[in-house]
TIMARKE-296107 format. One record per residue (C-alpha): x negated, y negated, z negated. Coordinates in steps of 0.5 Angstrom, whole numbers, plus 500, padded with zeros to 3 digits. Each point is the difference from the previous one (the first is absolute). Layout:
% TIMARKE-296107
X:Y:Z $
...
% end
This chain:
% TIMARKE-296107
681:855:645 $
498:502:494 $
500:496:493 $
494:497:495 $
497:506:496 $
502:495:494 $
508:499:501 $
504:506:498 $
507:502:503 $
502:496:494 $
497:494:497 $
502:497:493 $
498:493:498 $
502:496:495 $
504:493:501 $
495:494:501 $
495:505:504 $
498:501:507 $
503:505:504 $
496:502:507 $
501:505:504 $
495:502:505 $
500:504:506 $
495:501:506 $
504:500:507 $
497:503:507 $
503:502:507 $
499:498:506 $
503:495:504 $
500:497:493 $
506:500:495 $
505:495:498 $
501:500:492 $
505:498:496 $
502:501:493 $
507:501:497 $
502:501:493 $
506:504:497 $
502:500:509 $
500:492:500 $
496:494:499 $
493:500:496 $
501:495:494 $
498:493:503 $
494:499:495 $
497:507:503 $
493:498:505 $
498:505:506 $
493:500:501 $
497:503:505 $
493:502:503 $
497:503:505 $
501:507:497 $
505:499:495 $
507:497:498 $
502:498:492 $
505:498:497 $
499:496:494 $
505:496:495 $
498:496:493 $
503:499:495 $
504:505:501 $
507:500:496 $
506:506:499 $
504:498:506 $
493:501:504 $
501:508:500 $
503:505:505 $
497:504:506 $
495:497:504 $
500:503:507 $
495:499:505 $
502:501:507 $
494:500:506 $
503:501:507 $
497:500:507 $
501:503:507 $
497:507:496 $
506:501:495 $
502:497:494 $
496:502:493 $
503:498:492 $
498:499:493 $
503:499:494 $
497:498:493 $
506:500:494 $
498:493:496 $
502:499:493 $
499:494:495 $
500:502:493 $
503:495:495 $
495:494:497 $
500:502:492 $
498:492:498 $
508:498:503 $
506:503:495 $
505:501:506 $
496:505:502 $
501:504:495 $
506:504:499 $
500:499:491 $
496:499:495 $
503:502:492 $
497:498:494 $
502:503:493 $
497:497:495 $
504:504:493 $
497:498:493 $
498:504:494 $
499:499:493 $
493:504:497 $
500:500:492 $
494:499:496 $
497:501:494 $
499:492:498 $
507:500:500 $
499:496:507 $
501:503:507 $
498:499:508 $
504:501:506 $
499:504:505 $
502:497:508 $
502:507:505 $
499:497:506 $
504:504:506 $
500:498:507 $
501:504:507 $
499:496:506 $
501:503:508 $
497:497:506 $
504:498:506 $
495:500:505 $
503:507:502 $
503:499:507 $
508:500:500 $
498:504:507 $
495:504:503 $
501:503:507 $
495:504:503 $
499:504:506 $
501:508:500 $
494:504:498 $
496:494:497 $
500:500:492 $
505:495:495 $
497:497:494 $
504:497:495 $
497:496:495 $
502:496:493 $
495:496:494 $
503:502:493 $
498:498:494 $
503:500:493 $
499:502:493 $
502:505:498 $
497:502:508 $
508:503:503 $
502:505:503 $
500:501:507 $
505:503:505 $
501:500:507 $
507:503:504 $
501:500:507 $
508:499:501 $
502:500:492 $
497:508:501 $
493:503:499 $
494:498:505 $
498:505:504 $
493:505:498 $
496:498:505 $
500:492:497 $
494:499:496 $
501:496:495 $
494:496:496 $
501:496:494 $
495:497:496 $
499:493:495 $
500:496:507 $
507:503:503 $
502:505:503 $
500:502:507 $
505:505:504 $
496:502:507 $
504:505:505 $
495:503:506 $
502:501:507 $
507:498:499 $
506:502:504 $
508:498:502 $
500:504:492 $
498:495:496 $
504:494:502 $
504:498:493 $
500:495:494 $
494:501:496 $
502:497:493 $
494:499:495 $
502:499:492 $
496:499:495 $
502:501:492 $
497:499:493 $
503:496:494 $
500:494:503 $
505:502:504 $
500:503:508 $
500:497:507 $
501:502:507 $
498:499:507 $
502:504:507 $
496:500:506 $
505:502:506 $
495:505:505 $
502:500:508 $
495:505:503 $
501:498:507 $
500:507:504 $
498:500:508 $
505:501:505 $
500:506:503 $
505:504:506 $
502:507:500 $
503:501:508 $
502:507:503 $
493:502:504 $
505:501:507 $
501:493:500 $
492:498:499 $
499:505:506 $
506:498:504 $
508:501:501 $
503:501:506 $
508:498:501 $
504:499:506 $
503:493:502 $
506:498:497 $
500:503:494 $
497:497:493 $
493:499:497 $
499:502:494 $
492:498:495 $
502:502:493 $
494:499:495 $
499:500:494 $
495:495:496 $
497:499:493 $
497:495:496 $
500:494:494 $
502:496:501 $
506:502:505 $
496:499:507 $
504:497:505 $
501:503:507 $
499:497:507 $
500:504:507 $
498:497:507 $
498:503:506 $
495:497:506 $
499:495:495 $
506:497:499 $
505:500:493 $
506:505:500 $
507:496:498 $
505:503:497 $
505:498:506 $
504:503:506 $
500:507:500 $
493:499:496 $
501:502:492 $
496:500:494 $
503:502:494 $
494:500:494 $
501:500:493 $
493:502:494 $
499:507:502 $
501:500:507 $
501:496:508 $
503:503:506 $
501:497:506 $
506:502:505 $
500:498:507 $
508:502:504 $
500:502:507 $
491:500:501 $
499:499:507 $
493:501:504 $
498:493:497 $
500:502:493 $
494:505:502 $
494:497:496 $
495:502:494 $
504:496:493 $
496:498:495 $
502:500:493 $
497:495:495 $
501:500:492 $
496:496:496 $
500:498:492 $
495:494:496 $
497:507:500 $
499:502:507 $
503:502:507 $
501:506:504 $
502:501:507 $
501:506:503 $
503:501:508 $
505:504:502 $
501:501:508 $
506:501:504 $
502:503:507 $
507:499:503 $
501:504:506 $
505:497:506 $
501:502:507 $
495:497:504 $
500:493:503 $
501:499:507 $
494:501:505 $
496:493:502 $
503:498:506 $
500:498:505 $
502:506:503 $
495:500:507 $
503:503:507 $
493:502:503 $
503:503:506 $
505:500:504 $
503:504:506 $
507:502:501 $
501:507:497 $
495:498:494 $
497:494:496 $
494:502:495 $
502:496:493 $
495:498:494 $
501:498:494 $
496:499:493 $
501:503:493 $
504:498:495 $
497:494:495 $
502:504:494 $
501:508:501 $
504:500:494 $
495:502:495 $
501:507:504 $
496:502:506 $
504:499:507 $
502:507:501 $
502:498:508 $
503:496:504 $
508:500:503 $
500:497:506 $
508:498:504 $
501:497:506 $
507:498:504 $
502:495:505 $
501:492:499 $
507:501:501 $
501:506:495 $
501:501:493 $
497:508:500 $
494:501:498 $
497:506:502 $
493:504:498 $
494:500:503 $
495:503:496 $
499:501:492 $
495:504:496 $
494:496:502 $
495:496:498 $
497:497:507 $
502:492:500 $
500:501:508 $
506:503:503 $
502:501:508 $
507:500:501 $
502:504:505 $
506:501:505 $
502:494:502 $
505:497:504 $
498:496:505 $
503:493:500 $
503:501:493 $
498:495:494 $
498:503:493 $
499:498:493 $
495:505:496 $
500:501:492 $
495:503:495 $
500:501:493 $
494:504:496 $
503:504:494 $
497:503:495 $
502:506:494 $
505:494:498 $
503:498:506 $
501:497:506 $
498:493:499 $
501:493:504 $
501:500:508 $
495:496:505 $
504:499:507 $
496:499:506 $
502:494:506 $
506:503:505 $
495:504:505 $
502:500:507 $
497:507:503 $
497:498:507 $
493:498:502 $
498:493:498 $
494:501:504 $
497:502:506 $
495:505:503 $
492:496:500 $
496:497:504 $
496:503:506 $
493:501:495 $
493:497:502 $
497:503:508 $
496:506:498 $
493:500:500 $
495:507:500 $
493:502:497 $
496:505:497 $
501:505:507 $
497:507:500 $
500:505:506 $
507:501:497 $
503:496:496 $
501:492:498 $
503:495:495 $
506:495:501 $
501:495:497 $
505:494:499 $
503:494:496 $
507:499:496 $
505:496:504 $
502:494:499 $
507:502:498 $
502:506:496 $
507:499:502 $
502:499:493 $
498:507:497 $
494:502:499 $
496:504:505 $
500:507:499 $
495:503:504 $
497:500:507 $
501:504:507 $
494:500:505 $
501:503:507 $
494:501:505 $
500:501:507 $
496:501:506 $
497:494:503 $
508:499:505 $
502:507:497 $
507:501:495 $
499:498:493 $
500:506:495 $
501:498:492 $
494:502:496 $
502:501:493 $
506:503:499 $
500:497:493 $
501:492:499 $
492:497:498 $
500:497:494 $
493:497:502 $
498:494:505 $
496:505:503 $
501:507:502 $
495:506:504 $
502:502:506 $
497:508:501 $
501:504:506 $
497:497:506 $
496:501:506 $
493:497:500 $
499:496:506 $
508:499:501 $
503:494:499 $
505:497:495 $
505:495:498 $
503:499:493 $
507:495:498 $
502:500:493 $
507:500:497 $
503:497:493 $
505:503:496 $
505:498:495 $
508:503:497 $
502:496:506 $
497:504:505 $
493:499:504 $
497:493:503 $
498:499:508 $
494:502:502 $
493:497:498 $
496:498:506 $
496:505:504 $
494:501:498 $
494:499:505 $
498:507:503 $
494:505:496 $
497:505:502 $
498:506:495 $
493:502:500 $
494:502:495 $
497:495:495 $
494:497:501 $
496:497:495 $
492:498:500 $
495:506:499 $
498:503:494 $
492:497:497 $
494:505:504 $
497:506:497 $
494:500:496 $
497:494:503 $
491:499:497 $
494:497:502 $
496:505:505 $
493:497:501 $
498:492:498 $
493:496:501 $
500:492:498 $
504:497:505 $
505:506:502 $
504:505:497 $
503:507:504 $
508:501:497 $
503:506:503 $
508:503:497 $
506:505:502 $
506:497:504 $
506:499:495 $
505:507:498 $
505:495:503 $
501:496:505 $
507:497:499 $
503:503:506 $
496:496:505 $
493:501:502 $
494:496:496 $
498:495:504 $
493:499:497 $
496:499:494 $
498:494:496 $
495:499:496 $
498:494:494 $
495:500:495 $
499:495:494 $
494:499:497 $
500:502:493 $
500:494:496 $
505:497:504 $
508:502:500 $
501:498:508 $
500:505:505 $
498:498:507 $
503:503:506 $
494:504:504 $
502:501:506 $
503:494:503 $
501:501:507 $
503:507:501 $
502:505:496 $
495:507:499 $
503:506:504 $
495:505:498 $
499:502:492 $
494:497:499 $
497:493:500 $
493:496:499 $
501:495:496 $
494:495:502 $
498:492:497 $
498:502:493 $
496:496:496 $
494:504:497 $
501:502:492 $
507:498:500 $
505:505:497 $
506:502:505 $
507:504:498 $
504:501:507 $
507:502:501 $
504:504:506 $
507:499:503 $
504:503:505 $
505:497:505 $
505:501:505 $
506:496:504 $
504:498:494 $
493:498:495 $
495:502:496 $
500:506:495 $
497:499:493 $
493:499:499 $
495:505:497 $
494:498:498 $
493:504:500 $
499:502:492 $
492:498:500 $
497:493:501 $
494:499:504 $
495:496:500 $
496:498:506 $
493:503:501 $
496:505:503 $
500:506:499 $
492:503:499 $
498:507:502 $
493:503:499 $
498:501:507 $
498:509:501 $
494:502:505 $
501:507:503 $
495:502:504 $
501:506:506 $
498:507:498 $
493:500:504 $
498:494:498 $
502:501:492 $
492:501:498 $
495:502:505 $
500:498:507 $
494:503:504 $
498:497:507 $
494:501:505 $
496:493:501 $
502:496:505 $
506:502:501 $
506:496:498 $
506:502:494 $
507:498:498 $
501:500:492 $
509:500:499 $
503:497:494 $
507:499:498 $
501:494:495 $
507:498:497 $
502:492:497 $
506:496:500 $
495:493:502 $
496:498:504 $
491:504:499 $
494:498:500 $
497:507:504 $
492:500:498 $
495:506:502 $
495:501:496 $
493:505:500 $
% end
C-alpha cells in the first residue's frame, strides 16, 4: 500500500481548500479499506472514492475542525497494512477571528517650519500574528513536526519559540521570513512531546500562540528470552509471564491462548500498570500447557510476542479397556493402550498389580518396562482376580486402569479336527500334505498343526516334531514304492483337536514329466514336393520312455501349425514329410512325447522351400577306354561309363 507520490507524510491546507488524500491499494483476495480519523470516524462532509487501483479521501471546504490524523487501514486474509497522513488547516486571514491580535498605534507629532506653519506626521505601528497555527500536532515517531505561523507588522517583531517555558531543542530548525516563521523537528521522537509556545514582539506590543506536540511512539515489548524458548513447571505451582512494554501513548496489554482472551478471574491474574503487565496462574495443572500470545497495541501500532509454557504431571491413565486376551488357569495375558497425556514427560515403564476379587492387597507383577503387553503368571486355578496399571513417569506415578474381575480357567476349547488331508508333488522319497483350517478353533487361535503318517494298516508316527504353522507340510524320508497314509491334528492353549480324516493312500515314486524338446532337429534333403528332417532324441526323457515323434510345419506366411503325422506317432529320428506344394516356403518344428504328453517343440532354424534341387551330371569313363580303343574287324567291343545325376537323363551316343 503505498501513497501518491504528491502527498507527504503531513499535508497543510488552508481553511476553505480541499484536502485529498490519495492511496494505491493491492493484495490478494482483495482488501477491506477503511478510513479512520484521530482513531474515530471521518467527518461526515469527507467523500471516499474509489477506482480500480486507488482509493482517495477527499474533503472540500474544508474548516479548522476538519484536521487531525488520518489513517488508512487495508486488511485481508494476508495480514493488515496502515497508513497515517497528519492534516492541518490553517486559519482564513479574510475572517478577524482567526487572528489572535492586531494593534495599531497611531502617535502624532508636531514638525515646525520656517513659515511659521507646520505638518503632522502619522507613525503607524502594527503587529498581527496568525492563528492559523494548530493548537495540536500529533505525529508518529520517526516522521517529521512542522509548526508554522503568518506574522506581520510594523515594525516587523521579534519572533521566539519555547518548548515547556524553556529553550527548544538544537536540532529544531527554525525559519522565519516576511511571510511567517516555521519551526520544523525531523525523525522525531517520544523527546519532543511538549508545548510549543510562539511569541511574537515589536512596539506595538506582543502576542503568544502554544501548540501542544504528542509524538506517538510504537509499543514495544521486552520478555525475558526463556520465556520465548519455553518454561517448564511442574503442576501445582504458579505460572509467572512478566513483561515489559514501552510505548506513546501508553499501550494497553491483552493475553490469550488458542485464540481465546485471558480474564483476570479464578486463579487467573493480570496485574498491568504503564510500564509493565504479568500475568499469574495459581496451582497450573496440565490444561495450562499451550503457547500464550501477548498483544500491546497503541494509535501508533501493535506487538505481539509468544511465550510457550510446559506443565509436567504425572501421567494419565492408560486408554482402556484393559484387554484379557487369554486365559488358563495358571496365567492370563493382559493388554493395555498408553496413556493419552504421558504428563508432558516420557512413560519411564509401567506398574502392574494384581489381587484377588475378594481382597484388598495389591500385589507386584512387573515394573520397569514399557511393553503394553503382559502375561501374568502363576495363578490359582478357579481364583478371580482384578489387574491394575499405572504408567509413571520422572514425576510420578500416574491414574490406575482396572481391568474386569478375571476367573483363571479355560474359556475355550481345543479345536475342531482340520479338513481331510490330500498329497502332491510326490518324488522317489518325499510328498507334500496338505489340508483346511477347522471350522472351529475352540475359542483361541490355533497355534500350529501335528501331522502323523503311517503305512498303509501300520501304527501312526508323528511327523514333525514342531507344530506346522502352515496348512501344508513336506513329509521326508520315505520309501518309493511304499505306500502311506497321513491324519492332521489341530492345536490351541487348550490342548490338540481329534484327528482329520485319513488321507487316501499314495505311494512315493519318482516324478514324472513330459521330455524335453529334440536335439538339433534340420532339413536332410528336399525337392518340390518333399522334405527329408532328421533330429537327436531329447536329453531328458521325463522319467518314462519317449513314446514317439511328432512333426508340424507351417507355411511361412501364415502362424498355424499343422500336425504331420496324424495317424501315429514317428518312432525313428527321421521323417519324410511328403504333399508340399512346388515354390512354397516351409518352416517345420519337432516334439517328443511319452505316457504323461508332449514335450516342448523345437523347431528347425532354416525355412525351406519346395523345389528340386539341380545337380550337374559327371561322366567318368573306365580307364581302358578314357582315349583310345583298338580292336580287329569284325569283332565285337564293349565301351564302359559311370554317369552321376540326381534326375532322370537323356543318354546319347555319338561318333
Amino acid at each position: 500500500m503505498d501513497l501518491d507520490a504528491s502527498v507527504k507524510e503531513k499535508i497543510v491546507v488552508h481553511a476553505g481548500g480541499t484536502i485529498r488524500i490519495i492511496a494505491y491499494v493491492s493484495g490478494k483476495p482483495a482488501p477491506q479499506i477503511t478510513w479512520c480519523r484521530d482513531d474515530g470516524e471521518v467527518p461526515k462532509e469527507a467523500v471516499v472514492e474509489t477506482t480500480g487501483i486507488s482509493n482517495s479521501l477527499v474533503i472540500k471546504n474544508c474548516r479548522r475542525q476538519h484536521q487531525g490524523i488520518y489513517t488508512l487501514s487495508a486488511k485481508n486474509e494476508g495480514g493488515e497494512r496502515k497508513k497515517a497522513v497528519i492534516v492541518e488547516v490553517l486559519g482564513e486571514s479574510a475572517r478577524p477571528h482567526l487572528s489572535i491580535g492586531c494593534i495599531n498605534i497611531y502617535i502624532f507629532t508636531f514638525i515646525s517650519s520656517t513659515s511659521g506653519g507646520g505638518t503632522i506626521q502619522i507613525l503607524h505601528w502594527k503587529l498581527i500574528l496568525d492563528a492559523g497555527m494548530t493548537r495540536e500536532v500529533k505525529a508518529m515517531a520517526g516522521t517529521h513536526i512542522t509548526l508554522m505561523a503568518a506574522i506581520k507588522g510594523i515594525p516587523f517583531p521579534t519572533v521566539t519559540w519555547k518548548k515547556n517555558d524553556a529553550e527548544v531543542p538544537t536540532r529544531a530548525d527554525i525559519e522565519t521570513n516576511q511571510a511567517g516563521t516555521k519551526l520544523e523537528m525531523r525523525f522525531c521522537n517520544r523527546g519532543d512531546c511538549g508545548d510549543y509556545t510562539l511569541t511574537v514582539e515589536n512596539p506595538a506590543g506582543s502576542k503568544t500562540v502554544t501548540c501542544t506536540v504528542l509524538v506517538f511512539v510504537p509499543p514495544i515489548v521486552e520478555v525475558d528470552v526463556k520465556l520465548i524458548e519455553g518454561i517448564i513447571v511442574k503442576a501445582g505451582t504458579t505460572i509467572r509471564l512478566p513483561a515489559i512494554m514501552r510505548g506513546i501513548p501508553v499501550p494497553t496489554a491483552k493475553w490469550s491462548i488458542e485464540g481465546e482472551e485471558i480474564l483476570s478471574e479464578g486463579n487467573v491474574k493480570i496485574d498491568t500498570d504503564n510500564f509493565s503487565t504479568v500475568l499469574s496462574i495459581n496451582d497450573c495443572t496440565r490444561n495450562h500447557t499451550g503457547t500464550y500470545l501477548l498483544t500491546v497495541s497503541n494509535p501508533a501500532g501493535s506487538k505481539t510476542v509468544a511465550l510457550n509454557v510446559t506443565v509436567l504431571d504425572v501421567p494419565a491413565a492408560p486408554i482402556g479397556p484393559a484387554n484379557i486376551l487369554e486365559v488358563t488357569p495358571d496365567s492370563m495375558m493382559i493388554e493395555w493402550r498408553p496413556p493419552k497425556d504421558d504428563g508432558g514427560s516420557p512413560i519411564t515403564n509401567y506398574i502392574v498389580e494384581k489381587r484377588e476379587s475378594n481382597k484388598e492387597t495389591w500385589g507386584g507383577v512387573s515394573s520397569g518396562s514399557l511393553a503394553t503387553q503382559l502375561s501374568i503368571t502363576r495363578l490359582q486355578r478357579g481364583a478371580e482376580y482384578v489387574v491394575r496399571i499405572r504408567a509413571e513417569n520422572k514425576m510420578g506415578i500416574g491414574g490406575p486402569l482396572e481391568s474386569k474381575p478375571t476367573v483363571a480357567e479355560h474359556t475355550f476349547m481345543p479345536p475342531s479336527p482340520p479338513g481331510k488331508p490330500q498329497t502332491s508333488d510326490l518324488s522317489e522319497d518325499a510328498v507334500t500334505v496338505g489340508w483346511t483350517m477347522p471350522l472351529s478353533d475352540g475359542g483361541s487361535q490355533i497355534t500350529g498343526y501335528i501331522i502323523e503318517r503311517r503305512h498303509k494298516g501300520g501304527k501312526w508316527i508323528r511327523v514333525n516334531k514342531k507344530p506346522c504353522k502352515d496348512l501344508r507340510y513336506r513329509v521326508l524320508g520315505l520309501f518309493e514304492g511304499s505306500e502311506y497314509e497321513f491324519r492332521v491334528f489341530a492345536e490351541n492353549i487348550a490342548g490338540y483337536s481329534g484327528p482329520s480324516p485319513i488321507s487316501d493312500p499314495c505311494k512315493p515314486c519318482r516324478p514324472i514329466t513330459v521330455p524335453s524338446p529334440p536335439v538339433n532337429p534340420r532339413v536332410k534333403d528336399y525337392s518340390k514336393t518333399t522334405a527329408d528332417l532328421v533330429w537327436i532324441k531329447p536329453n531328458k526323457d521325463g522319467g518314462s520312455p519317449i513314446l514317439g515323434y511328432i512333426v508340424e510345419m507351417k507355411k511361412a506366411d501364415t502362424e498355424e501349425w499343422k500336425k504331420v503325422n496324424l495317424d501315429d506317432f514317428i518312432k525313428q529320428c527321421a521323417y519324410r514329410v511328403k504333399g508340399l506344394e512346388e515354390g512354397v516356403t516351409y518352416r517345420f518344428r519337432v516334439r517328443a512325447s511319452n505316457m504323461i504328453g508332449d514335450g516342448e517343440p523345437r523347431e528347425i532354424p532354416e525355412s525351406v522351400t519346395a523345389k528340386d534341387i539341380l545337380i550337374p551330371p559327371e561322366i567318368e569313363m573306365e580307364v581302358t577306354c578314357r582315349e583310345r580303343v583298338t580292336v580287329l574287324s569284325f569283332l565285337s567291343y564293349n565301351l564302359f561309363t559311370r554317369v552321376c545325376f540326381s534326375m532322370d537323363l537323356l543318354f546319347e551316343w555319338s561318333t
